[in-house]
C-alpha positions as a Markdown table, in Angstrom:
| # | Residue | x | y | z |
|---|---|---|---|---|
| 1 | Unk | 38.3 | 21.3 | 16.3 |
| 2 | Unk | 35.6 | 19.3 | 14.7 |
| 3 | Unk | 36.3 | 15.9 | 14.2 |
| 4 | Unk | 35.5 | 14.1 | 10.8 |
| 5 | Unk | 35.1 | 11.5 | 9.1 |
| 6 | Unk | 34.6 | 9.1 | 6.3 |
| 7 | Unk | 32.5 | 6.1 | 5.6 |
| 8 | Unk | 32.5 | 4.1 | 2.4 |
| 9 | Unk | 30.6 | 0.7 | 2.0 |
| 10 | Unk | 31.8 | -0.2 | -0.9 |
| 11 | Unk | 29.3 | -3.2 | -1.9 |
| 12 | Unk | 26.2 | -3.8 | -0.4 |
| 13 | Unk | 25.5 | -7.6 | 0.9 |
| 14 | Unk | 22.0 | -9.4 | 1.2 |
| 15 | Unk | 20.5 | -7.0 | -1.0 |
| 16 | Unk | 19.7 | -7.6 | -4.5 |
| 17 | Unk | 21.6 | -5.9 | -6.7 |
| 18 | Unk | 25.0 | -3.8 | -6.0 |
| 19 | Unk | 25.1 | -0.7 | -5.1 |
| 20 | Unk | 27.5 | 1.3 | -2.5 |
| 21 | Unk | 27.1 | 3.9 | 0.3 |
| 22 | Unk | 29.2 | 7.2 | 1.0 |
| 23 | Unk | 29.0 | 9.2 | 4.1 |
| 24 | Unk | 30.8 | 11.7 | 5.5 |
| 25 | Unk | 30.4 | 12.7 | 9.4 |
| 26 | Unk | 31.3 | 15.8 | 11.2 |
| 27 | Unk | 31.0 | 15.6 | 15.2 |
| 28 | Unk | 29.2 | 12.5 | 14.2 |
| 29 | Unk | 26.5 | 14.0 | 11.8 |
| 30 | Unk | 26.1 | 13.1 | 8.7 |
| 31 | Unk | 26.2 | 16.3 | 6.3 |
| 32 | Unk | 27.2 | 14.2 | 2.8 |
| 33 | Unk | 25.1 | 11.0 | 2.1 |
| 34 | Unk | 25.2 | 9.0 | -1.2 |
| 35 | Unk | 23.5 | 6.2 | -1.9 |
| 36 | Unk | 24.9 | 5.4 | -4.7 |
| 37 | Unk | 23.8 | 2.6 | -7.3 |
| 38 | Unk | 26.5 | 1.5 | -10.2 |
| 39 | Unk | 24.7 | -1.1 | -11.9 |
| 40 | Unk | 24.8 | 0.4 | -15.6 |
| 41 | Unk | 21.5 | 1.6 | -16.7 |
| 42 | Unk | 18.8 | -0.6 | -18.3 |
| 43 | Unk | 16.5 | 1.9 | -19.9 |
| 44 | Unk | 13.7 | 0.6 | -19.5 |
| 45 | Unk | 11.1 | 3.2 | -21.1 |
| 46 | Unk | 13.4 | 3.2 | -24.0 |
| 47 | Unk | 13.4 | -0.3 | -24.9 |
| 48 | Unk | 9.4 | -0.3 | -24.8 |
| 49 | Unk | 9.4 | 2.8 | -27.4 |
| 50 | Unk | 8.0 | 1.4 | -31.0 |
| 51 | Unk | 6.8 | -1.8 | -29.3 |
| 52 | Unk | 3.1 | -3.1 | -29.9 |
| 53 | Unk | 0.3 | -3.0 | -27.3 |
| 54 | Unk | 0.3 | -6.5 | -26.5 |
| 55 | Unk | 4.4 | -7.0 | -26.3 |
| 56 | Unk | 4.5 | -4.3 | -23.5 |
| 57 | Unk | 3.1 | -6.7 | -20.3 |
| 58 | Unk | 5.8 | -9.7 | -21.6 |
| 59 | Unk | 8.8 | -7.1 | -21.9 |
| 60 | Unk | 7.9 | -5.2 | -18.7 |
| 61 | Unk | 8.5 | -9.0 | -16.6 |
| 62 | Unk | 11.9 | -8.9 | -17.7 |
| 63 | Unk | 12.8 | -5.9 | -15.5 |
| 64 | Unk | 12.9 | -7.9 | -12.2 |
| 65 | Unk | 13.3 | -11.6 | -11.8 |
| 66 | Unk | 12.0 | -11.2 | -8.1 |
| 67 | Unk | 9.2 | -8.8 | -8.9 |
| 68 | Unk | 7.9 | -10.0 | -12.8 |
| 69 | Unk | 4.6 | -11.0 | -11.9 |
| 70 | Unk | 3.8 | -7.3 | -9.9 |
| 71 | Unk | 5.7 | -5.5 | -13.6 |
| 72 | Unk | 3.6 | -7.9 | -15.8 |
| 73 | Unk | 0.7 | -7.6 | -13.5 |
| 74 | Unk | 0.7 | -3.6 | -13.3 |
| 75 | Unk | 1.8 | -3.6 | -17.5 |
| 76 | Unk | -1.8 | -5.1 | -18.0 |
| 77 | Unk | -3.9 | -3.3 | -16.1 |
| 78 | Unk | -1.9 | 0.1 | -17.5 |
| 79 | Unk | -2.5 | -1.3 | -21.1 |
| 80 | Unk | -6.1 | -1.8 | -20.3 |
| 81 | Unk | -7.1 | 1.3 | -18.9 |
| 82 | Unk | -5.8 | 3.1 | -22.0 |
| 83 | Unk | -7.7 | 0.3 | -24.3 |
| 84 | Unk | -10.7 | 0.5 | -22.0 |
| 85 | Unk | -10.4 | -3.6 | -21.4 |
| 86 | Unk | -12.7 | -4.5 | -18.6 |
| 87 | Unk | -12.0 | -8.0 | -17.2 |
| 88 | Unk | -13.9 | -10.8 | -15.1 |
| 89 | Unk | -14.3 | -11.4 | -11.8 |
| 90 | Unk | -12.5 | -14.9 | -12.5 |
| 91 | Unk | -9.7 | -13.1 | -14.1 |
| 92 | Unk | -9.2 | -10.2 | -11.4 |
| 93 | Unk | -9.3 | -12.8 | -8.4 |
| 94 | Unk | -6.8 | -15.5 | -10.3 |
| 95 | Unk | -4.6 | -12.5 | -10.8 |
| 96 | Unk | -4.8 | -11.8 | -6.9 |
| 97 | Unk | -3.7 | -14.9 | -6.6 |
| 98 | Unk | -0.8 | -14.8 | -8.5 |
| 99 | Unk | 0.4 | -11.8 | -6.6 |
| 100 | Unk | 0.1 | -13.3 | -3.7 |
| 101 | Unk | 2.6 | -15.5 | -4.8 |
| 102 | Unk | 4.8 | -13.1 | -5.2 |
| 103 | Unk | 4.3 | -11.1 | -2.0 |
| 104 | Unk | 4.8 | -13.9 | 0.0 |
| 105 | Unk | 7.9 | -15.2 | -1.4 |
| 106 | Unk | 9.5 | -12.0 | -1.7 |
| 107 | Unk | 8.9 | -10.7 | 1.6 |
| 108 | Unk | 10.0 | -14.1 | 3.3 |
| 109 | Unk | 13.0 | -13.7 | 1.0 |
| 110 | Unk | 14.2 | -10.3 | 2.4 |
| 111 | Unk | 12.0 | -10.9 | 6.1 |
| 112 | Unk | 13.7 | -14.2 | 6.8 |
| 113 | Unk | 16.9 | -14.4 | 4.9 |
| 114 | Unk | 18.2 | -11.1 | 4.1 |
| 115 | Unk | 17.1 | -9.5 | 7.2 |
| 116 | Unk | 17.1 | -11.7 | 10.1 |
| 117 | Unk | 20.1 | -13.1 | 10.7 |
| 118 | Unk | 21.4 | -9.3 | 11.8 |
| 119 | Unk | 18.6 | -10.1 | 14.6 |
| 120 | Unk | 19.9 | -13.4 | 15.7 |
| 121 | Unk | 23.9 | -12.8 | 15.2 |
| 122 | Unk | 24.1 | -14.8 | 12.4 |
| 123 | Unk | 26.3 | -13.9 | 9.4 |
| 124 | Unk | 23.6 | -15.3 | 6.7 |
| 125 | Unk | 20.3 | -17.1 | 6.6 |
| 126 | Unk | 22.5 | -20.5 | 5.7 |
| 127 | Unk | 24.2 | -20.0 | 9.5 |
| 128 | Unk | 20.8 | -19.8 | 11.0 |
| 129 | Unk | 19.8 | -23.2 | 10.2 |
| 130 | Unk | 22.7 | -24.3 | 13.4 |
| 131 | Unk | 20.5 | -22.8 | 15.9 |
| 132 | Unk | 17.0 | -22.4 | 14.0 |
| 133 | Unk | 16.1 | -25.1 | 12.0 |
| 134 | Unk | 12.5 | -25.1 | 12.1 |
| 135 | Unk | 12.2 | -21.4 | 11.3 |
| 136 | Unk | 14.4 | -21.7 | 8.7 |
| 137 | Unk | 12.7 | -25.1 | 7.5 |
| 138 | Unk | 9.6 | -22.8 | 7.5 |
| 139 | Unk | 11.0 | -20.1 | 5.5 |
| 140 | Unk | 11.7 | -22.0 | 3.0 |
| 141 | Unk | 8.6 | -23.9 | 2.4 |
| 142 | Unk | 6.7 | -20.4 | 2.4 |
| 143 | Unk | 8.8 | -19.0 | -0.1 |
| 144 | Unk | 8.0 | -22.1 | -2.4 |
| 145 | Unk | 4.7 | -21.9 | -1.8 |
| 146 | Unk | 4.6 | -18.3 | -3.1 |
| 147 | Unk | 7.0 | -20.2 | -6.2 |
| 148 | Unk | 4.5 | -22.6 | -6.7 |
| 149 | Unk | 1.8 | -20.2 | -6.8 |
| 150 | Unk | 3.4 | -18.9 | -9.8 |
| 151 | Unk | 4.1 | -21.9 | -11.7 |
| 152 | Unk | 0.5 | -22.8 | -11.6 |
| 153 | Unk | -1.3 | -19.4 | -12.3 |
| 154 | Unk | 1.3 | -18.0 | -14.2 |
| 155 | Unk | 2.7 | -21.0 | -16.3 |
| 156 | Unk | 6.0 | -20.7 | -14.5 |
| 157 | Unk | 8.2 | -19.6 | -11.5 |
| 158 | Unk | 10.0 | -16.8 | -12.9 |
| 159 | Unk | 8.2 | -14.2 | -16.0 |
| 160 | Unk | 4.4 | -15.2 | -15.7 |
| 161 | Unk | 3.2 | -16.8 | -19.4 |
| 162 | Unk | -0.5 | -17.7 | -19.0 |
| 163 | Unk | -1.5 | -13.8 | -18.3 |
| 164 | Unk | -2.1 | -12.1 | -21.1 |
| 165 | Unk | -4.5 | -8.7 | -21.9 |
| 166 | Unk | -8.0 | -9.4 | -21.0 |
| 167 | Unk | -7.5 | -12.2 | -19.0 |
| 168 | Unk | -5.4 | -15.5 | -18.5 |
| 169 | Unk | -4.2 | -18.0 | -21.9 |
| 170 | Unk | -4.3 | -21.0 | -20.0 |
| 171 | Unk | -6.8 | -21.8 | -16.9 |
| 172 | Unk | -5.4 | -23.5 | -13.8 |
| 173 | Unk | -6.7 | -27.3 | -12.9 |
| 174 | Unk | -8.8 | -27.9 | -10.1 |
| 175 | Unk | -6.7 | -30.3 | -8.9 |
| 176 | Unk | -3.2 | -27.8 | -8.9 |
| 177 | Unk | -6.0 | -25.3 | -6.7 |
| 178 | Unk | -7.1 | -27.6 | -4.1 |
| 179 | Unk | -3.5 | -28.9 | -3.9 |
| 180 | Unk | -2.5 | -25.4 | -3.4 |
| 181 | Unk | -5.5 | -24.9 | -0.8 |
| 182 | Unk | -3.5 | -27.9 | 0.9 |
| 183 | Unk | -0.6 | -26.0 | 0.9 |
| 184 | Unk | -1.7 | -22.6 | 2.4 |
| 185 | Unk | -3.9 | -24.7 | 5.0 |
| 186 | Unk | -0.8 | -26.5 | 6.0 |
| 187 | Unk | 1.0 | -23.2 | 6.6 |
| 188 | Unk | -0.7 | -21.5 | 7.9 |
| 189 | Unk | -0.3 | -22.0 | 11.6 |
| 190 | Unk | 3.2 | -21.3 | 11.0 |
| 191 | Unk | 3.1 | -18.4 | 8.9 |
| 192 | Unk | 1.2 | -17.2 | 12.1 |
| 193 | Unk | 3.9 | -18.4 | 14.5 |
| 194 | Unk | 6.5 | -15.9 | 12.3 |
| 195 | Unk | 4.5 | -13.2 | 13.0 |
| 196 | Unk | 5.1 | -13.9 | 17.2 |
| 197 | Unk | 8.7 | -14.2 | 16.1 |
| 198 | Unk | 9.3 | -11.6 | 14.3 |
| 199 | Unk | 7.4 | -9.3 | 16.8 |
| 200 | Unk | 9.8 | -10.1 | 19.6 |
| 201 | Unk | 13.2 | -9.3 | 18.0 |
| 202 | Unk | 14.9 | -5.9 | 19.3 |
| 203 | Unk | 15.1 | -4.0 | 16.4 |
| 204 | Unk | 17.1 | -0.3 | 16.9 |
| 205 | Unk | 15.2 | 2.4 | 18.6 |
| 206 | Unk | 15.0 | 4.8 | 15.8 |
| 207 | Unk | 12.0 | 6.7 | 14.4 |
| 208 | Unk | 11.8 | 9.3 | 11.7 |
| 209 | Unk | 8.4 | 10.9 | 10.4 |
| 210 | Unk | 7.9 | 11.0 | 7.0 |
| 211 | Unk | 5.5 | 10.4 | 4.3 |
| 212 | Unk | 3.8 | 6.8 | 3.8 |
| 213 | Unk | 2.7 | 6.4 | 0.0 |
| 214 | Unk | 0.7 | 3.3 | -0.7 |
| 215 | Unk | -2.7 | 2.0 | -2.0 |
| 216 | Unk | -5.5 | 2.7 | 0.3 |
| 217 | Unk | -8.2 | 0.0 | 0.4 |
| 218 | Unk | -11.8 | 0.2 | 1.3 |
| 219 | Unk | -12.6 | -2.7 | 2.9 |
| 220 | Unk | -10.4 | -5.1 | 2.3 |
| 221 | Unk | -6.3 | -4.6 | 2.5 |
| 222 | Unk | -5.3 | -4.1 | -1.3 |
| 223 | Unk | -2.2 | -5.1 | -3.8 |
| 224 | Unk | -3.8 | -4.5 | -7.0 |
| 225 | Unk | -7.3 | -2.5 | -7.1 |
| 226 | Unk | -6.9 | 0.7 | -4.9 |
| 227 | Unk | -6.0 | 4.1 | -5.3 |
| 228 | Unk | -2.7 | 5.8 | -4.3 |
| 229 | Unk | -2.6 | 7.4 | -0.9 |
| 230 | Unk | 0.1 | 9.5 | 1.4 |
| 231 | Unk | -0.4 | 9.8 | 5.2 |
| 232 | Unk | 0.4 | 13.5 | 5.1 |
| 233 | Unk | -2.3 | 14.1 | 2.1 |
| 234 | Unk | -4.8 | 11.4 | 1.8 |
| 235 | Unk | -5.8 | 9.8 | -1.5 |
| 236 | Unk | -3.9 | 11.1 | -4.7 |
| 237 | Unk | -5.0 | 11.5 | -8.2 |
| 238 | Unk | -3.2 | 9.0 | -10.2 |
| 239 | Unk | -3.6 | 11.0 | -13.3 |
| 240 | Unk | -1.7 | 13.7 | -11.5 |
| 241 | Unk | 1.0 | 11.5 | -10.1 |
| 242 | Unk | 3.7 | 13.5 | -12.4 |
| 243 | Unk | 2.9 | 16.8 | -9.9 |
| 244 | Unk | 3.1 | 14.7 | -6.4 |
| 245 | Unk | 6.1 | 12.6 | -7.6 |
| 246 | Unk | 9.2 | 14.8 | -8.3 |
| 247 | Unk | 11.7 | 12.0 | -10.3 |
| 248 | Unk | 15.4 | 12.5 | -10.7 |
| 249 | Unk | 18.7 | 11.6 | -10.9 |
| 250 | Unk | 21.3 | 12.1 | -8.7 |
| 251 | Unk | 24.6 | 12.6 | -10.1 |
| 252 | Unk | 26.4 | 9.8 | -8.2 |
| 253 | Unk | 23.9 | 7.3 | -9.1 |
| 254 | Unk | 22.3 | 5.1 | -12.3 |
| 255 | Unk | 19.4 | 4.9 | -10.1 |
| 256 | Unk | 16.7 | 7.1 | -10.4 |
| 257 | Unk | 15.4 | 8.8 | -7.0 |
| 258 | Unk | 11.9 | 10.3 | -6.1 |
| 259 | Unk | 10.9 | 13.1 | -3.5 |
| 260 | Unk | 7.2 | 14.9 | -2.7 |
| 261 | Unk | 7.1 | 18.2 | -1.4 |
| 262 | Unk | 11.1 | 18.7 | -1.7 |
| 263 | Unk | 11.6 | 15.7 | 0.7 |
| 264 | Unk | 11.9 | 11.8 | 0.4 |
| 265 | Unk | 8.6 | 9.2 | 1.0 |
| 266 | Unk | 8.6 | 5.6 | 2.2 |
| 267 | Unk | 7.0 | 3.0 | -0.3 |
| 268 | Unk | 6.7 | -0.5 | 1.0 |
| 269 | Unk | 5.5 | -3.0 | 3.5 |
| 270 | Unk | 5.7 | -0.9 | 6.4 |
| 271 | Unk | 3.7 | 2.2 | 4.2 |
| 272 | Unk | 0.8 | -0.6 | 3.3 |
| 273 | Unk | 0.5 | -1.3 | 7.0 |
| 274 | Unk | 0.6 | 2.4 | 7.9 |
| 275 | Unk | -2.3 | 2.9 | 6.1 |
| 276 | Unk | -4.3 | -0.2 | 6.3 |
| 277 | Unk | -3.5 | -2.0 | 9.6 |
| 278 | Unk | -6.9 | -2.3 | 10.4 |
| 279 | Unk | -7.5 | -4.3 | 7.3 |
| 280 | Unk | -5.3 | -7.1 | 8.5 |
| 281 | Unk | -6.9 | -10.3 | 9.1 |
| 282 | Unk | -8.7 | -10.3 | 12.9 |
| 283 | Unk | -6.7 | -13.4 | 14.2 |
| 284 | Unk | -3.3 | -12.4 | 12.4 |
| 285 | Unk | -4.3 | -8.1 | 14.2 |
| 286 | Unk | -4.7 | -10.1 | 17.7 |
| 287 | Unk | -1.0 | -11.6 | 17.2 |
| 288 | Unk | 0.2 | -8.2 | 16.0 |
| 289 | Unk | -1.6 | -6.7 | 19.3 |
| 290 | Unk | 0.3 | -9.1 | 21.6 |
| 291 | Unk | 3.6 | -7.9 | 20.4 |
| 292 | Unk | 3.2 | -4.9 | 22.3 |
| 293 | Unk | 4.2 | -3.1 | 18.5 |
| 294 | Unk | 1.4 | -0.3 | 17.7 |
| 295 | Unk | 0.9 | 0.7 | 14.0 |
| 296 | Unk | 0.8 | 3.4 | 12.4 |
| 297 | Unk | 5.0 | 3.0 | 13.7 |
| 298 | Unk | 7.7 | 5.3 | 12.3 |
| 299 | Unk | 10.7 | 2.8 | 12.5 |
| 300 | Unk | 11.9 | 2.1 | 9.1 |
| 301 | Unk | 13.7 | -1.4 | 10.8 |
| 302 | Unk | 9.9 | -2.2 | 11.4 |
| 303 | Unk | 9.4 | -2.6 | 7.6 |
| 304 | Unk | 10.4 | -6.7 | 8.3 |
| 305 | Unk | 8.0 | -7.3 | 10.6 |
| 306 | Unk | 5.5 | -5.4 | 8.4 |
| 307 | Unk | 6.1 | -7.9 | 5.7 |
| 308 | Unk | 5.7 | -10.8 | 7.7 |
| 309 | Unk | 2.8 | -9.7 | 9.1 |
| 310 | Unk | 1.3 | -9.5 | 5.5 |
| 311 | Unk | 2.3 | -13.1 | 4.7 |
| 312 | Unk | 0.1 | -14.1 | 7.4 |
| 313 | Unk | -2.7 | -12.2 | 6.3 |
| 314 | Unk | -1.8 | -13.3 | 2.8 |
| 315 | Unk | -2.1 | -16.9 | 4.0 |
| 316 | Unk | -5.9 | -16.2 | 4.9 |
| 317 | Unk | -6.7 | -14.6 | 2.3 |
| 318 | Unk | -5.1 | -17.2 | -0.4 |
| 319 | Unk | -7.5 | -19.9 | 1.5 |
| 320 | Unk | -10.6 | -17.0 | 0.7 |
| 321 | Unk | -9.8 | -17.1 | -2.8 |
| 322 | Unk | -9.4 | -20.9 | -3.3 |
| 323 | Unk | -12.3 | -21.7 | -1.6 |
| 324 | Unk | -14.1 | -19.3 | -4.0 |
| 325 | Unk | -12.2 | -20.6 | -7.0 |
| 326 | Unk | -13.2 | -24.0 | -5.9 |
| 327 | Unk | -16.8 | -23.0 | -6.0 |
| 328 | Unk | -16.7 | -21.3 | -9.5 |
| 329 | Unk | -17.2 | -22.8 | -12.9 |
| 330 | Unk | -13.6 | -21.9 | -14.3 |
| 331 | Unk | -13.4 | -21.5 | -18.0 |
| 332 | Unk | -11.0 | -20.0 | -20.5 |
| 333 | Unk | -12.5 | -16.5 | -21.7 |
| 334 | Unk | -12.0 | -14.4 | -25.2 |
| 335 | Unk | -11.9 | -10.9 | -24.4 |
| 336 | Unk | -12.5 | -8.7 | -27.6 |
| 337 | Unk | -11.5 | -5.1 | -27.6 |
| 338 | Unk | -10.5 | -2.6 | -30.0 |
| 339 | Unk | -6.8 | -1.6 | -30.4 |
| 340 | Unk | -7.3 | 2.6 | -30.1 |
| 341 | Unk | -5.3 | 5.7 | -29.9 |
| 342 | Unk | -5.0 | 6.2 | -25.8 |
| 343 | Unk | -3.2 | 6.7 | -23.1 |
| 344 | Unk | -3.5 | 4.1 | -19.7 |
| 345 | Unk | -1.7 | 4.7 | -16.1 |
| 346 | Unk | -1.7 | 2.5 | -13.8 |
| 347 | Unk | 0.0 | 1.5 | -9.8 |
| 348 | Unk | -0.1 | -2.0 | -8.2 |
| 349 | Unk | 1.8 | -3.0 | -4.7 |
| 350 | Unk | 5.0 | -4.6 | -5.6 |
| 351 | Unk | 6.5 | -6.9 | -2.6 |
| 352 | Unk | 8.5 | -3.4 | -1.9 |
| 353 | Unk | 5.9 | -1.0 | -2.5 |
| 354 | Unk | 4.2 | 0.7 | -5.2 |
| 355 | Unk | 5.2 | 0.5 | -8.2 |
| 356 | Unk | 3.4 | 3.2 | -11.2 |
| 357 | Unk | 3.5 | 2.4 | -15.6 |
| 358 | Unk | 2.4 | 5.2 | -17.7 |
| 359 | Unk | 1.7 | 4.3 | -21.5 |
| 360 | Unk | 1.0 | 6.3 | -24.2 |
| 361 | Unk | 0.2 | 4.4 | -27.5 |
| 362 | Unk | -1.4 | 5.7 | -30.8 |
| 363 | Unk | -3.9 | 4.6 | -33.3 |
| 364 | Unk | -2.2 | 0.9 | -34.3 |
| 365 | Unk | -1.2 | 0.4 | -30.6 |
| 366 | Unk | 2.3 | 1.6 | -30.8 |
| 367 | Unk | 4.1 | 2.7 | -27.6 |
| 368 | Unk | 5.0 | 6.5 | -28.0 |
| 369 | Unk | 5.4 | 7.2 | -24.4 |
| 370 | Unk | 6.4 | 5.1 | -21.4 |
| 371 | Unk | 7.8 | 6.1 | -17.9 |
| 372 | Unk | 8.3 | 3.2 | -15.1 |
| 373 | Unk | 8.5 | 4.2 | -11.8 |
| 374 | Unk | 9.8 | 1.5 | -9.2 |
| 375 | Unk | 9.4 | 0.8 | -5.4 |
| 376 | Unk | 13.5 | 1.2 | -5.0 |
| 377 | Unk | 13.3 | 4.5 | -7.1 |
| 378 | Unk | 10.9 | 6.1 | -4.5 |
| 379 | Unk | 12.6 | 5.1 | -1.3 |
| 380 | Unk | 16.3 | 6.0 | -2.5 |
| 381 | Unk | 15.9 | 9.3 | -0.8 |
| 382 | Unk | 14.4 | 8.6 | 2.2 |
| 383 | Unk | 16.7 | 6.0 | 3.0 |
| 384 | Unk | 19.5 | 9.0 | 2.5 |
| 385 | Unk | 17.3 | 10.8 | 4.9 |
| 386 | Unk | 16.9 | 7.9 | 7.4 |
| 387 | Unk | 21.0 | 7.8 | 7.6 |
| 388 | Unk | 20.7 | 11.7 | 8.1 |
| 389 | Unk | 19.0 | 11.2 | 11.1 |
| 390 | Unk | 20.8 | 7.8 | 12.3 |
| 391 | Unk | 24.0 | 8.8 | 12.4 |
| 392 | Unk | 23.9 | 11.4 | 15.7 |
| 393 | Unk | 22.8 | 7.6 | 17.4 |
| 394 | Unk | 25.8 | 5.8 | 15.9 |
| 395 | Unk | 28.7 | 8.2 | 18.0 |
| 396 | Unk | 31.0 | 6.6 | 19.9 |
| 397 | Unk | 31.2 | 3.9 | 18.2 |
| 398 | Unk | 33.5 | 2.5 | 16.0 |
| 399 | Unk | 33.7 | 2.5 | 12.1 |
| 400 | Unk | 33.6 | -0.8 | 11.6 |
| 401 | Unk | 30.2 | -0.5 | 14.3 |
| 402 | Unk | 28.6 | 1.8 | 12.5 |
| 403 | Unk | 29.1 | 0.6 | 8.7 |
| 404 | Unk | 26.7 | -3.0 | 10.0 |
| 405 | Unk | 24.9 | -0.1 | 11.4 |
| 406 | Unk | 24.4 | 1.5 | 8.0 |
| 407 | Unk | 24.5 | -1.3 | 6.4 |
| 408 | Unk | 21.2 | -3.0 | 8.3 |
| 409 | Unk | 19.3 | -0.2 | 7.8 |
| 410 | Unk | 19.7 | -0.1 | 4.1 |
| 411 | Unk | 19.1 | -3.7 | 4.3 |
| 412 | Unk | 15.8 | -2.7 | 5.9 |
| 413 | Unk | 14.0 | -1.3 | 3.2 |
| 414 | Unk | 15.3 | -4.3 | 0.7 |
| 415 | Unk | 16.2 | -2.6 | -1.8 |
| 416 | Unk | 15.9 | -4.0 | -5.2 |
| 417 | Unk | 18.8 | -2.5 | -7.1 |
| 418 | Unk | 18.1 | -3.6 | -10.6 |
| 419 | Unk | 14.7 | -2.4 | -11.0 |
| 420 | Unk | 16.0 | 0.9 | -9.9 |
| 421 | Unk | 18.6 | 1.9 | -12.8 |
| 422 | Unk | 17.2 | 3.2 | -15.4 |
| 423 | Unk | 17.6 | 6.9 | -16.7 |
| 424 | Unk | 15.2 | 9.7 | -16.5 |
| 425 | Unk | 15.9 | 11.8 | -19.9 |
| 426 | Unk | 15.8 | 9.3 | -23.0 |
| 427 | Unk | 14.6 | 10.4 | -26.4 |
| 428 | Unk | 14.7 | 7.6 | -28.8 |
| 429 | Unk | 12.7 | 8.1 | -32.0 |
| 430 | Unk | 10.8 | 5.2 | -33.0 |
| 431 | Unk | 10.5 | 4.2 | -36.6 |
């Protein structure tokens, strides 16, 4: 007789957002997997419907309070490649700087708190600072680091103010960028240090193969100004991204879910490092090297230590761009453009992977078309997938076992639930 049963998580914890997991097991394989997310639906493309050109970037921000600066960030550039804006040099490297902000403190949000007390038996990051005050000490002045990043560049922590089409309303002070160089110098030795601490926890011996999708860069490891690659198929055409990209919805969810090729794909840390480890910094690669942990690597728990290891290099490459700032003649700039019929796409790197605006808008600038496609959204089935191919590893062990089993896995790809629920089919007509 085959033995069954049935796993419910009924609330995620140290994830943002809510969301709940249904499994059901036969001889300890999983054959019924939903991941299901029951925040109500946000609609994002329909709320930006009938809105002007330069209320789009603003609006977008207000998806994510984690990610606004990557949804304002990626609104822009989407806007200006259907306007034909071209910005500066001082514009495109200020902007790199305010998504480094947000990389850093979002990945040591989910790297340090979310994710590694499962590795040191803690039951939350608070409970860590018993046993590990320093690292925790550290944690926490990266991740305001990455805050204070954003207050100066973008005006303020939370929904950048200062970037605007074109280029930036307000200019930071020299003073606020060589107190910030301060700041990264003073870090960065530890931000180094996580990297040796992060490569020595025992995370579960699982791997998977599947499909990395991230921006590819040249010669330098790229957020914002790359194209679109997969692993399995090399660089992809972004104005095609609606025949690589299958979106849908499952029926258990309010969260949309993306699959290539009839199968799920991995967006994220671990996908950027996949495809451009050998872009890392040279001292933060020597510390990676010494871990003994090889990239490309197929272990989805891997994903923390992939987002560490980019707040390193992140560390060395915000010193780069402050020591350039220092040396430049900064200046407020007037970008004119005409407002014309067109139609702009564009993907940046979120902190959890890529993240894709489409805009149409016609003659006065109007949005006729949007569609949004999020980090969370493209993972959502190849997390099911992941838990497809865990589960045969998780017999013998009880339920309670395997649901902080499940549960750390999820936790891996850190999810972020409220950017993900939006529908697919929405036809509003604008007036």
């Amino acid at each position: 007789m085959k033995m069954k049963q049935s796993i419910a998580i009924d609330h995620f914890t140290r994830v943002e957002g809510h969301g709940r997991l249904f499994l059901e097991l036969e001889d300890g394989e999983a054959k019924n997997v939903q991941l299901s997310i029951f925040e109500g639906p946000r609609l994002f493309e329909a709320f930006l419907k009938g809105r002007k050109y330069d209320e789009v970037p603003p609006l977008v921000s207000r998806i994510c309070g984690i990610c606004s600066a990557s949804h304002i960030l990626t609104g822009l550039e989407t806007v200006e490649n259907a306007m034909d804006i071209q910005v500066s040099d001082q514009t495109r490297l200020l902007r790199e700087l305010l998504d480094i902000g947000e990389i850093v403190q979002s990945n040591v949000l989910h790297a340090c708190f979310l994710a590694l007390p499962d590795y040191l038996g803690a039951p939350s990051a608070i409970a860590l600072a018993d046993n590990h005050k320093e690292l925790v000490k550290t944690s926490l002045e990266l991740k305001d680091l990455g805050n204070n990043i954003a207050r100066i560049v973008g005006g303020r922590a939370v929904h950048p103010i200062t970037t605007k089409i074109g280029g930036f309303s307000k200019i930071p002070s020299k003073n606020s960028l060589e107190a910030l160089e301060n700041s990264f110098k003073n870090l960065k030795d530890r931000a180094l240090n996580l990297v040796e601490v992060f490569g020595s926890l025992k995370y579960p011996d699982f791997e998977r193969e599947t499909d990395y999708v991230a921006l590819k860069g040249d010669k330098k490891y790229e957020f914002l100004d790359a194209p679109l690659a997969s692993s399995k198929e090399g660089i992809l055409e972004l104005s095609k991204y609606k025949e690589y990209i299958e979106e849908y919805t499952p029926p258990y969810s309010n969260s949309k879910a993306c699959k290539r090729n009839g199968k799920g794909f991995m967006a994220g840390a671990l996908s950027r490092m996949n495809l451009n480890h050998d872009l890392i910094d040279d001292e933060v690669k020597s510390l990676v090297e010494r871990t003994g942990i090889e990239f490309p690597n197929k272990n989805p728990y891997l994903i923390s230590f992939a987002q560490i290891i980019e707040v390193a290099h992140l560390i060395k490459r915000g010193i780069e761009i402050l020591e350039e700032l220092k040396n430049t003649e900064l200046k407020p700039e007037k970008n004119s453009f005409k407002i014309k019929e067109g139609e702009g796409i564009a993907v940046t790197e979120a902190p959890r992977g890529a993240l894709l605006h489409h805009y149409k808008f016609d003659d006065k600038g109007i949005v006729e078309y949007a569609n949004i496609i999020t980090p969370t959204c493209m993972n959502n089935r190849n997390i099911e997938e992941d838990i497809i191919a865990y589960t045969p590893q998780l017999q013998g062990k009880t339920e309670e076992e395997i649901t902080f089993e499940l549960h750390k896995l999820i936790r891996a790809y850190d999810p972020c639930i409220s950017c993900s629920t939006h529908t697919l089919q929405i036809d509003l007509k604008s007036k």
